[in-house]
C-alpha positions in Angstrom: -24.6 20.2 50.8 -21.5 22.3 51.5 -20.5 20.1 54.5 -20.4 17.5 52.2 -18.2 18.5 49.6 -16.2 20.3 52.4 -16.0 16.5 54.4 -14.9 15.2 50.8 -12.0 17.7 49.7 -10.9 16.0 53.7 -10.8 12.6 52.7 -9.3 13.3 49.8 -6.3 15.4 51.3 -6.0 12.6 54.3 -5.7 10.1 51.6 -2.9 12.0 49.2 -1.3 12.6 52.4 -0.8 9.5 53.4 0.6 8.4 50.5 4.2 7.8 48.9 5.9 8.3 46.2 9.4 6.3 45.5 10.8 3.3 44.5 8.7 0.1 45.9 11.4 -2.4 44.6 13.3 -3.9 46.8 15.5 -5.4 43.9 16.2 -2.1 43.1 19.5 0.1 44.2 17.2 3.6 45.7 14.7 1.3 47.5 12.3 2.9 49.6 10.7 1.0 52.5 8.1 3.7 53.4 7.2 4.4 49.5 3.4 3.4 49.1 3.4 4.6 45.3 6.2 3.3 42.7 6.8 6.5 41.1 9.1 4.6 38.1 12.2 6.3 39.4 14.1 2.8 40.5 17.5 2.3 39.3 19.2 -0.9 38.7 23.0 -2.6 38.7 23.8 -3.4 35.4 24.2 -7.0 35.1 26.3 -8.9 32.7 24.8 -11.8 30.6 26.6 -14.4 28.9 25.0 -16.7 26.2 25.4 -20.0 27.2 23.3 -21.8 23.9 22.1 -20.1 21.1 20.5 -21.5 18.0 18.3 -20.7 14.8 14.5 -20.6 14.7 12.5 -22.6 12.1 11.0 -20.3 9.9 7.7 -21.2 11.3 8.3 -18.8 14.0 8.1 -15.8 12.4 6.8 -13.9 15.6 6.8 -15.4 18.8 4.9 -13.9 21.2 5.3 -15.8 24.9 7.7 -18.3 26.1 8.1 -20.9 29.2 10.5 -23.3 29.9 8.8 -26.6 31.1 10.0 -30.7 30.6 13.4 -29.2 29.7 11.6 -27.4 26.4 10.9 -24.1 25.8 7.7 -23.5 24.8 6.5 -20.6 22.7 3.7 -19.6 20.4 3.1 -16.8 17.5 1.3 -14.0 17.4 -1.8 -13.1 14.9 -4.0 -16.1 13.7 -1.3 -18.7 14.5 -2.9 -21.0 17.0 0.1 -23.6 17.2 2.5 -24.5 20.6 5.8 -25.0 19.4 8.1 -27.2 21.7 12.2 -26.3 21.0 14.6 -28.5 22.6 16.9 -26.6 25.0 19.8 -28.8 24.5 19.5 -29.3 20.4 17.9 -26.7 19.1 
């Protein structure tokens, strides 16, 4: 029984050993390349965005919830009991 638990506390000190922590992103500016675990310490460039459309929402989308952009529409849906697509047109509105 002892050789056992004795052959376990191994594995399991083989295994954390082998392991490690850092950042796994490769978009990210402190990449690792021999991290195994992300450890959520990556740091990112700030980026600057510029709003190319914007437009109002009908009031039928009170909460969206997902969104994709397919057949030059965006596509999004609401959350709760709502069980509708909505299709908005990227170039109207």
């Amino acid at each position: 029984m002892n050789f056992r638990l004795l052959f376990f506390c191994l594995l399991i000190s083989i295994k954390g050993i082998s392991q490690t922590l850092g950042c796994t992103d490769v978009l990210a500016k402190n990449y690792n390349s021999k991290a195994t675990i992300n450890d959520g310490s990556c740091v990112y460039k700030n980026e600057a965005i510029n709003l190319t459309n914007t437009f109002v929402l009908n009031q039928k989308l009170k909460e969206t919830s997902g969104l994709i952009q397919w057949n030059n529409r965006l596509w999004t849906h609401n959350d709760d009991t709502d069980t509708n697509l909505y299709a908005l047109d990227t170039i109207n509105g």
